[in-house]
C-alpha positions in Angstrom: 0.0 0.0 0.0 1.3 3.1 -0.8 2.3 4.9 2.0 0.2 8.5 1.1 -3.0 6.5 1.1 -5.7 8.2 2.4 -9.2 7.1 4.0 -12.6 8.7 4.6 -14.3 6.7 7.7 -17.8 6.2 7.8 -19.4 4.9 10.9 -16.1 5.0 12.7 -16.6 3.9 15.7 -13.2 3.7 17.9 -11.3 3.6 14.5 -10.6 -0.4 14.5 -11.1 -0.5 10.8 -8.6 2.8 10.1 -6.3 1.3 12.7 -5.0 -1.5 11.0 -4.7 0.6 8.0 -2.5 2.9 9.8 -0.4 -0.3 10.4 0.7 -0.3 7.1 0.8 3.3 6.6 -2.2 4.8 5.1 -3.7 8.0 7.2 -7.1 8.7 7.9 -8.3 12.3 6.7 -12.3 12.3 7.2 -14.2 10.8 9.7 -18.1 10.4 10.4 -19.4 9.3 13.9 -22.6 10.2 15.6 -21.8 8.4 18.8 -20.9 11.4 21.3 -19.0 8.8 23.4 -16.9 7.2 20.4 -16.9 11.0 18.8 -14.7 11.8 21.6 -12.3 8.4 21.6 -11.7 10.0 18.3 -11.0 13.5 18.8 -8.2 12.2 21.7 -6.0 10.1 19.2 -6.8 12.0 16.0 -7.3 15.4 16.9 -6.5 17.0 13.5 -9.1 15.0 11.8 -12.5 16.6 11.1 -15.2 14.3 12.6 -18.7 14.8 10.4 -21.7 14.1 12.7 -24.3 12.1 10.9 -24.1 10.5 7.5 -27.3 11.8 6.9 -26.2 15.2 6.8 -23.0 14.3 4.7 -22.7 15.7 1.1 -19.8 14.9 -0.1 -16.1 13.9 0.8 -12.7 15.3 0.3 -10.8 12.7 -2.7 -9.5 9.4 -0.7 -8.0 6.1 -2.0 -9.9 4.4 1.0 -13.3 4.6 2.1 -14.2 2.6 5.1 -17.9 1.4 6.7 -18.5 -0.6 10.1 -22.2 0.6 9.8 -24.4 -0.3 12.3 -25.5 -3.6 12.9 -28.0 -3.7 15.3 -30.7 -4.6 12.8 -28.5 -7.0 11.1 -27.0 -9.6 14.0 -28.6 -12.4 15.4 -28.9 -11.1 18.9 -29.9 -8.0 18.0 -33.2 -6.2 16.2 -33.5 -8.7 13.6 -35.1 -5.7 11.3 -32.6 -6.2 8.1 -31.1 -3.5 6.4 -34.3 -1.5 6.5 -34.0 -1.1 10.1 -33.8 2.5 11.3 -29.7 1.9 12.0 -28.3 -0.2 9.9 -30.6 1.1 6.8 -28.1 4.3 7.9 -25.6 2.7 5.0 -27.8 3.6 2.0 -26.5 7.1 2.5 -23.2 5.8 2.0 -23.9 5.1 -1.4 -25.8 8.3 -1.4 -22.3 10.1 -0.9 -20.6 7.8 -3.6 -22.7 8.0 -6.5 -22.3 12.2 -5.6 -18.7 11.8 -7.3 -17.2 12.3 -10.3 -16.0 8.5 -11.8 -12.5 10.1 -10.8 -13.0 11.2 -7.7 -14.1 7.6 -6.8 -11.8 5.8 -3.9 -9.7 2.9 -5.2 -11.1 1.0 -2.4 -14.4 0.3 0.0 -14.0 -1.5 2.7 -17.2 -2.6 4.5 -17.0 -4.7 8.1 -20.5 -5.8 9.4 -21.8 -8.8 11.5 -21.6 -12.5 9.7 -25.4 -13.1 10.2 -26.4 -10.5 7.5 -25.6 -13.3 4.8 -28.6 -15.2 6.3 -30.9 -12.6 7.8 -33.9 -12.0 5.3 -32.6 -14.3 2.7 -29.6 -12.2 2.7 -31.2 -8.7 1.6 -28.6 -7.0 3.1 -25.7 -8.5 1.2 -27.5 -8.4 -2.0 -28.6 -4.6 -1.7 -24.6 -4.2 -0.6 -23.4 -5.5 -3.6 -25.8 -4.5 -6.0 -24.6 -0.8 -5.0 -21.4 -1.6 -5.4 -22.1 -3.0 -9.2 -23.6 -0.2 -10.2 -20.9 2.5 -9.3 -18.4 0.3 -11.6 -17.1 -2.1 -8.7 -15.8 -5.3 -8.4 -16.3 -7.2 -4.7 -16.0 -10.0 -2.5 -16.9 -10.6 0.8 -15.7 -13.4 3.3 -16.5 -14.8 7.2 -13.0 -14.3 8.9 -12.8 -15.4 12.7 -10.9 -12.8 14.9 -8.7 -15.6 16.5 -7.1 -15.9 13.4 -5.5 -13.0 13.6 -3.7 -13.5 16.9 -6.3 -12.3 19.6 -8.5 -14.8 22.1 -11.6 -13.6 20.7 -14.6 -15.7 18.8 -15.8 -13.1 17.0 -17.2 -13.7 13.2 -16.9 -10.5 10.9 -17.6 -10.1 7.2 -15.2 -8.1 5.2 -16.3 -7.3 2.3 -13.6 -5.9 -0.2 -14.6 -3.5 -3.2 -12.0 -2.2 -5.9 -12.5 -0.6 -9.8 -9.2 -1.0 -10.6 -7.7 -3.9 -8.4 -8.3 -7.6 -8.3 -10.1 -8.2 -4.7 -9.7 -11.9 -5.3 -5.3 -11.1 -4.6 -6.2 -9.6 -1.4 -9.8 -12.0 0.2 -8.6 -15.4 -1.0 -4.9 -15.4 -1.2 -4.9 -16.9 2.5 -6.8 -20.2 4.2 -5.8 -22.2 6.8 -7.4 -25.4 5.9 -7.5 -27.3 9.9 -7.6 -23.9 12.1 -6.1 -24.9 15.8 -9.7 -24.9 17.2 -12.5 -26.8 18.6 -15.1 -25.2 20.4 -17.3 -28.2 21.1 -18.8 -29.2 24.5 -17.2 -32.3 25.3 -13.8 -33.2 27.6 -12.5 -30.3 29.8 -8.7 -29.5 30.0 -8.0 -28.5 33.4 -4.8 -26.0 32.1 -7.1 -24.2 30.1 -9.4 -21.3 30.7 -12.9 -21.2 29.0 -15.3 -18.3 28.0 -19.1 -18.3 27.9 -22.0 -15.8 27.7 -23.1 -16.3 31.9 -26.0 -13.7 30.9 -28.1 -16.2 29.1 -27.9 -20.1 29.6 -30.9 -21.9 28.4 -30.5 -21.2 24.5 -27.6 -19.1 24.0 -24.0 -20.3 25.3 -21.2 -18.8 23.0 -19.1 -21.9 24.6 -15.4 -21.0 23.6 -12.5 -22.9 24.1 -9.3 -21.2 25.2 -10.9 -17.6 24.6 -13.8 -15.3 24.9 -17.0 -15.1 22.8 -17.7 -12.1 20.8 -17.4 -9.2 22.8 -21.1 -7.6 22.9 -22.2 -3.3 23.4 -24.4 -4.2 26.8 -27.4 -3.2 27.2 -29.1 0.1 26.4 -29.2 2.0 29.7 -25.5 1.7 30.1 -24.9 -1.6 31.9 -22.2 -3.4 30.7 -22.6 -7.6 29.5 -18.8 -8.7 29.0 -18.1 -12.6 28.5 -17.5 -14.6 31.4 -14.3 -16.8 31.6 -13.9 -20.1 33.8 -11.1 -21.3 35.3 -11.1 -24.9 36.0 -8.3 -25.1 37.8 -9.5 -23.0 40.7 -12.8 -23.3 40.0 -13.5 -19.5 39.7 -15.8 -17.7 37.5 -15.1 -14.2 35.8 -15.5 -11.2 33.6 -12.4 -9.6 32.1 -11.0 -6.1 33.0 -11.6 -3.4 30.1 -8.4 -3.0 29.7 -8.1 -6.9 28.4 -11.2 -6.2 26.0 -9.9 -3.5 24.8 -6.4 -5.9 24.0 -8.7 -8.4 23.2 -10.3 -5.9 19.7 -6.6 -5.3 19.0 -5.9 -1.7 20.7 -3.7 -0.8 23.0 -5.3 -0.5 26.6 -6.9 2.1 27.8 -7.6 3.2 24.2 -11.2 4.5 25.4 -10.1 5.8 28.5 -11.2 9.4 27.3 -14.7 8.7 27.2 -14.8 8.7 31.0 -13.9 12.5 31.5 -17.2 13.2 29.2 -20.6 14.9 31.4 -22.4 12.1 33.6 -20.4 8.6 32.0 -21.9 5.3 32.3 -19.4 2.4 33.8 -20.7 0.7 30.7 -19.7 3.5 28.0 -16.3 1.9 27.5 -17.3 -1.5 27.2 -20.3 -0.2 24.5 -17.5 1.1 22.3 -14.9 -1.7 22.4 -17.4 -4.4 21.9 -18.8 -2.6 18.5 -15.8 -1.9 17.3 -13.8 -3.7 15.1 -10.8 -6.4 15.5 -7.9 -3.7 14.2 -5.9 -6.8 14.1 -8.5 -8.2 11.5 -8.4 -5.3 9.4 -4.5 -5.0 9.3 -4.2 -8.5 8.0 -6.4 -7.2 4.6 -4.6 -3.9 4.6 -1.5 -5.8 4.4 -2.9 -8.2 1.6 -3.9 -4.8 -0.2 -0.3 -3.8 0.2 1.1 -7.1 -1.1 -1.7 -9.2 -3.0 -1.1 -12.5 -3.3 -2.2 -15.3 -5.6 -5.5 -17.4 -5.5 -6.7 -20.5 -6.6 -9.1 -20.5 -9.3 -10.6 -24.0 -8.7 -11.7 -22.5 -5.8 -14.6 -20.1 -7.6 -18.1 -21.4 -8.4 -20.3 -19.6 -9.9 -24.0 -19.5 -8.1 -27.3 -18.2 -8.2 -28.0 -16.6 -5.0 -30.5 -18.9 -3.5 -28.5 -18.6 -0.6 -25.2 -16.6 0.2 -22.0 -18.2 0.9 -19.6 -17.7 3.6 -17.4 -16.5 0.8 -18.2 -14.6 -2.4 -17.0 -12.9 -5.4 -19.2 -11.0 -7.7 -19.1 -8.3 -11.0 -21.9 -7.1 -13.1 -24.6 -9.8 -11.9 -22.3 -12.5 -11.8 -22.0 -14.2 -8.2 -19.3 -16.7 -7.2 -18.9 -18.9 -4.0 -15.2 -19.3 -2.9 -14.5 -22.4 -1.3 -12.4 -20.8 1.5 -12.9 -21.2 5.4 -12.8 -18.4 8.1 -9.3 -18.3 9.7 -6.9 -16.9 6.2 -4.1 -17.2 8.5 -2.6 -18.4 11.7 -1.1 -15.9 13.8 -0.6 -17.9 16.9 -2.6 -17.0 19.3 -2.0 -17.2 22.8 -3.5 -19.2 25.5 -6.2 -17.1 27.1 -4.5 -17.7 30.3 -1.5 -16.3 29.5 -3.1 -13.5 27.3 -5.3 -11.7 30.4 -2.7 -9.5 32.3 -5.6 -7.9 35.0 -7.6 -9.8 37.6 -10.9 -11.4 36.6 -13.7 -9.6 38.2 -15.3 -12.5 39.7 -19.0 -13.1 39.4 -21.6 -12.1 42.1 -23.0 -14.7 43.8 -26.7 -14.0 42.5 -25.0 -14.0 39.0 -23.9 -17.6 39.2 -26.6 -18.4 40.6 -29.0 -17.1 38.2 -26.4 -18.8 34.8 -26.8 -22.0 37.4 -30.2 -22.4 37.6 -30.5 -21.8 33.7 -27.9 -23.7 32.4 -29.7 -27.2 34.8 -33.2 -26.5 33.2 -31.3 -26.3 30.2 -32.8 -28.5 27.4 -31.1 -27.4 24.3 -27.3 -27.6 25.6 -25.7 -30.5 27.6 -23.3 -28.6 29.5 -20.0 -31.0 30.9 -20.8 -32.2 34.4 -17.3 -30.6 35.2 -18.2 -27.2 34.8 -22.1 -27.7 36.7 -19.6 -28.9 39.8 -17.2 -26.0 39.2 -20.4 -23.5 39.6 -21.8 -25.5 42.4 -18.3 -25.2 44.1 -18.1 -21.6 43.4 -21.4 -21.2 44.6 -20.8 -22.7 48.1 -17.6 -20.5 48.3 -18.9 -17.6 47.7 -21.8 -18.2 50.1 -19.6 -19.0 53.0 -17.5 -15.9 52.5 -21.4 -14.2 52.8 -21.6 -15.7 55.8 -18.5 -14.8 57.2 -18.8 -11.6 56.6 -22.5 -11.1 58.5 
């Protein structure tokens, strides 16, 4: 990538997408965010860079190689609104396209870059993806989208993206499918427990949803809308404890340095859960500097891997141009960047889990009848349970 590369950032967020551009040297020049909080995790590390309010308001854009869009996907994910691209928030990325079919053909970006949630490829019949693209088509682009896991990129996190990938000029196939590990090092089935290893679950739900992960955290999620904060609990066999990780560790855990949101606390009246709102919608920087790096240095793909389809259903990998749509027979971890043991990747105390919040996950996860949960973790709880009722009673 050439090093004067500049981006235009739509629906920034914390900057997770322009991050791992920055990684390889591009500089972001315009930025959009309506999120007061996130506005002002901005404004601290780029405080040259004009921040534009609301996308609806936008009319155009200075010239960029690089335009970028995490746009909102509330109405897209499966835990969330379920309202497709419609929906009030994520329907927000139609004036995206707005913006881009404002330009001259040659003040067109080289590049659009678009990060949402993996479940919009299924949601609706996959309206979403299919407006997406069809957008894209009709300014002149080229495109291909793929299901990358975030563990595959070095961090402890199960967290499924879709990147889609949108060039005039440039071959997206050179930069999506040059990559694919064929037997990723994971398996996040519930069956035997290793004792030396630490495992993450959602302990807010427990009768339907687990997010069971092996040797990390499930995806990090916003919380709930009047600020309380819902991170990922992790279980440690060993010493049969139960607990949530330290900000700090979630904001490692998307890529950033810690304490990257630390700003939003000195804002009017903060919320203890305005931190952990921004880091878990933002993007997996570490995600998005592995394709900036492939847009830097393409590399070669393998044509017997391209099918062409006819949409009844959207792949986990595409590639598409003028009407023409093409699964790629490609999994979700391109590479293997080692990650390390979750153990050994948590550097702040686990905030351990309240007694009525164990026992609420308990009493679920027993009257479960859709998961089987190992009898080795239902003893941990009860264990952790009695412990933490004795210290009750100790204490009065």
């Amino acid at each position: 990538m050439p090093k004067d590369y500049t981006i235009a950032a739509f629906f920034a967020g914390i900057s997770g997408i322009e991050e791992g551009f920055h990684r390889e040297g591009a500089k972001t020049i315009f930025l959009c965010e309506k999120d007061e909080r996130a506005k002002k995790v901005l404004s601290e590390h780029y405080p040259d860079v004009p921040i534009e309010n609301d996308i609806e308001n936008v009319k155009t854009i200075p010239k960029v190689d690089i335009v970028t869009a995490g746009f909102p996907c509330q109405d897209l994910s499966q835990a969330g609104l379920k309202k497709g691209i419609d929906g009030e928030q994520s329907g927000l990325v139609q004036h995206l396209f707005r913006i881009l079919k404002s330009l001259k053909k040659k003040d067109l970006p080289e590049w659009i870059i678009i990060e949402n949630v993996s479940y919009m490829i299924s949601l609706n019949s996959g309206n979403a993806i299919k407006y997406i693209t069809s957008e894209i088509e009709k300014l002149g682009y080229k495109w291909g989208y793929r299901v990358v896991d975030a563990r595959a990129f070095g961090v402890p996190q199960r967290r499924l993206r879709l990147l889609l990938v949108a060039s005039r000029k440039y071959d997206v196939r050179r930069v999506l499918f040059a990559d694919d590990i064929l037997n990723p090092p994971v398996d996040d089935s519930i069956g035997n427990i290793d004792e030396n290893i630490w495992y993450g679950f959602y302990w807010t739900e427990g009768k339907r949803g687990l997010g069971w992960t092996v040797n990390g955290v499930p995806t990090l999620k916003i919380g709930s809308k009047i600020g309380i904060p819902s991170p990922p609990a992790i279980w440690d066999p060993q010493s049969n404890t139960f607990g949530t990780p330290d900000i700090k560790d979630a904001e490692r855990l998307q890529g950033f340095p810690e304490d990257w949101t630390i700003s939003v606390t000195d804002l009017p009246n903060p919320r203890r859960g305005d931190r952990w709102h921004l880091v878990g919608n933002a993007v997996c920087v570490n995600m998005s500097h592995w394709l900036a790096s492939r847009i830097s240095n393409p590399g070669d793909y393998n044509e017997e891997l391209f099918k062409e389809i006819h949409r009844k259903k959207w792949p986990k990998a595409a590639y598409g141009y003028e009407g023409h749509v093409f699964e790629v027979s490609v999994g979700t971890w391109p590479v293997d960047n080692h990650t390390e043991e979750l153990k050994e990747f948590i550097k702040y105390p686990l905030k351990p889990l309240s007694l009525k919040g164990i026992k609420g996950f308990y009493s679920r996860a027993v009257n479960s009848e859709l998961i089987n949960y190992p009898d080795r973790f239902i003893k941990s709880m009860e264990i952790y349970i009695r412990n933490k009722e004795e210290q009750k009673n100790e204490l009065g």
